[in-house]
C-alpha positions in Angstrom: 1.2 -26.9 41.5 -1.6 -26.2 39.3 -1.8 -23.3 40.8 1.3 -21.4 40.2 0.8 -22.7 36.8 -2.0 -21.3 36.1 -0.9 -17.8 38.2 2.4 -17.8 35.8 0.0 -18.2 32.3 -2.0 -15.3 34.0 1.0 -13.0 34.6 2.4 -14.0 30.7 -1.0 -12.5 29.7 -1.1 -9.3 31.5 2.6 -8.9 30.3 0.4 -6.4 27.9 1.9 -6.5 23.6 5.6 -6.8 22.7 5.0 -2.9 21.3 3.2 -0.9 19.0 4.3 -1.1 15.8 5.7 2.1 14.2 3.2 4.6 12.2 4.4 5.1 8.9 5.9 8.0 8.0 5.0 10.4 5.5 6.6 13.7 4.2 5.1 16.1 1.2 7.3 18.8 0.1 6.6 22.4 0.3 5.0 23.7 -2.8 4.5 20.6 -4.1 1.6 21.5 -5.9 3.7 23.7 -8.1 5.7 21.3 -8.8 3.9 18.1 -8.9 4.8 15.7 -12.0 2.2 14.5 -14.4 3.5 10.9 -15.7 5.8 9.4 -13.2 8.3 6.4 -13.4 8.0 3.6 -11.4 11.2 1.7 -11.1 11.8 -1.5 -10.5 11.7 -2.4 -7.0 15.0 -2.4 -5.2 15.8 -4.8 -2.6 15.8 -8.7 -1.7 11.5 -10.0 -2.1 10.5 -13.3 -2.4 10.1 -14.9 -6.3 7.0 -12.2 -7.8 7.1 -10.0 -5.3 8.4 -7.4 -6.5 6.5 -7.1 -9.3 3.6 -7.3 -7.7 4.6 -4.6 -5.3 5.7 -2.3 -8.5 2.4 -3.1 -10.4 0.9 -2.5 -7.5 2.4 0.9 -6.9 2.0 2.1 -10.5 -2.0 1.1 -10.3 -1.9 3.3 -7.5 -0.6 6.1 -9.1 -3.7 5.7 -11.4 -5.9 5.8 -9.2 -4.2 9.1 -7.6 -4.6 10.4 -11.2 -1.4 10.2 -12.4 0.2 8.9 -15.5 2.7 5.9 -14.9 5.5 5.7 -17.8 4.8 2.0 -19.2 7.7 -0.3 -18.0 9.0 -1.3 -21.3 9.5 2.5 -21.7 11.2 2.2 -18.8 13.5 -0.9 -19.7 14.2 0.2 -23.4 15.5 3.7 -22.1 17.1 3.7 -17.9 19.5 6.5 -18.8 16.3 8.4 -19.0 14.7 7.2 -15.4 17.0 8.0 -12.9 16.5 10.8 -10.0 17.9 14.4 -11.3 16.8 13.1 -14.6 14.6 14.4 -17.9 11.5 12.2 -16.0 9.9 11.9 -12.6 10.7 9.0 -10.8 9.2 6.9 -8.2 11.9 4.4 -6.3 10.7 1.7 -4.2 13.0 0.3 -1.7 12.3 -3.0 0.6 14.8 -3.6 3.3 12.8 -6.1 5.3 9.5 -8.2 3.6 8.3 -10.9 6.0 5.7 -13.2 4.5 5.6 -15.6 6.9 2.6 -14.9 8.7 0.4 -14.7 5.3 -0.4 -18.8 5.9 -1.7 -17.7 9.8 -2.8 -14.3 10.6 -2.8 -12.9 6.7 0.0 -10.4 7.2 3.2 -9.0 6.0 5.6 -7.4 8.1 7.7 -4.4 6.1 10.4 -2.4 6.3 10.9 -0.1 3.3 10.3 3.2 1.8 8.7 4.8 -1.9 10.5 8.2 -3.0 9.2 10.3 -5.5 11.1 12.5 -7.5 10.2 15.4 -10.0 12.1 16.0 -12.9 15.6 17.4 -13.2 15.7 17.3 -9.1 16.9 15.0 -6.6 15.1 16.3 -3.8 12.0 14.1 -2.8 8.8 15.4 -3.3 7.1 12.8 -1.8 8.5 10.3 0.9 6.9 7.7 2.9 8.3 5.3 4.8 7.1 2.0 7.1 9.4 0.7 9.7 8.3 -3.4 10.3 4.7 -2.4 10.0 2.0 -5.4 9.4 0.3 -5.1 6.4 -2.8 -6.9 5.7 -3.7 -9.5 2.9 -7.7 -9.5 3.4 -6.4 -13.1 2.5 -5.3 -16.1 4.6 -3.6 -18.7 2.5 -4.3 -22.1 3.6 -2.6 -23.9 0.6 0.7 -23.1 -1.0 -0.8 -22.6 -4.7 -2.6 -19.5 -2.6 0.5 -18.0 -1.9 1.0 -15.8 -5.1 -2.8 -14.1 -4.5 -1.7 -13.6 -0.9 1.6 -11.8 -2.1 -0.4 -10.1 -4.8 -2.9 -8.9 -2.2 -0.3 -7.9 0.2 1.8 -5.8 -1.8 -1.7 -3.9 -3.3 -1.8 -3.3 0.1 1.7 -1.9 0.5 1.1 0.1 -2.0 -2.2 1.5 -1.0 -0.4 2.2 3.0 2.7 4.0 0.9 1.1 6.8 -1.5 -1.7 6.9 1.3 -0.7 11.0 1.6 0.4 11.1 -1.9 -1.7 14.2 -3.0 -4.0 13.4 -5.8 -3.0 15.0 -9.1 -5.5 18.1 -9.9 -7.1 18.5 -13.1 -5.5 21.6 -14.2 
């Protein structure tokens, strides 16, 4: 009996993973270089994230963009004037769009599960110059909560991470 026990835990294991998880998925349009944007809009994230998570993943995103050398229109430019920020519009925009944000695994393994995409759009154009997409990909905190008062750095740290995986092929904005 012990046997067949132990031959059944040994056949579970060699069942091999439940899958590999999905690559993201990135797209740069032709000549983008022509007609890459210098400041960029980053709207508010769209989609249903836990309380500061969204936030987060939008700050996130727009420190990204800085480090990517571009110039991020300040929010409350944003907020005092969305007739402005819209795709097609006078402005670049950046959209942000979470179908799927799984935090349940930050208190155990540190990681986020995702399903979303980031769109950027040059002015007067509402084709995407940039697109990247993640289809339930984990996402790594560097941080394992193991109180809930760490749960906002974890979600802090995960969505900097978000970020980082979305604008990974964002090209980075040339000096002249």
């Amino acid at each position: 009996m012990r046997c067949s026990f132990a031959l059944a835990l040994l056949a579970a294991g060699c069942a091999g993973p439940r899958g590999a998880d999905a690559p993201p998925e990135y797209r740069v349009a032709e000549g983008f270089a022509a007609r890459r944007p210098a400041d960029i809009a980053v709207l508010p994230v769209a989609g249903t994230l836990p309380e500061g998570a969204a936030d987060d993943l939008r700050e996130a995103v727009r420190s990204r963009l800085i480090g990517r050398r571009y110039a991020p229109v300040r929010f409350k430019e944003i907020a005092d004037r969305p007739g402005d920020f819209a795709p097609g519009g006078p402005n670049a925009v950046l959209l942000v769009e979470v179908e799927r944000w799984d935090d349940a695994a930050l208190y155990g393994t540190g990681t986020l599960r995702l399903t979303g995409s980031l769109t950027l759009y040059g002015p007067g154009s509402t084709e995407p110059l940039y697109r990247a997409a993640l289809r339930d990909a984990p996402v790594p905190a560097r941080f394992v909560a193991h109180r809930m008062e760490d749960r906002r750095r974890s979600i802090g740290l995960a969505a900097a991470e978000a970020a980082e995986i979305l604008l990974a092929h964002l090209p980075l904005k040339g000096d002249g």
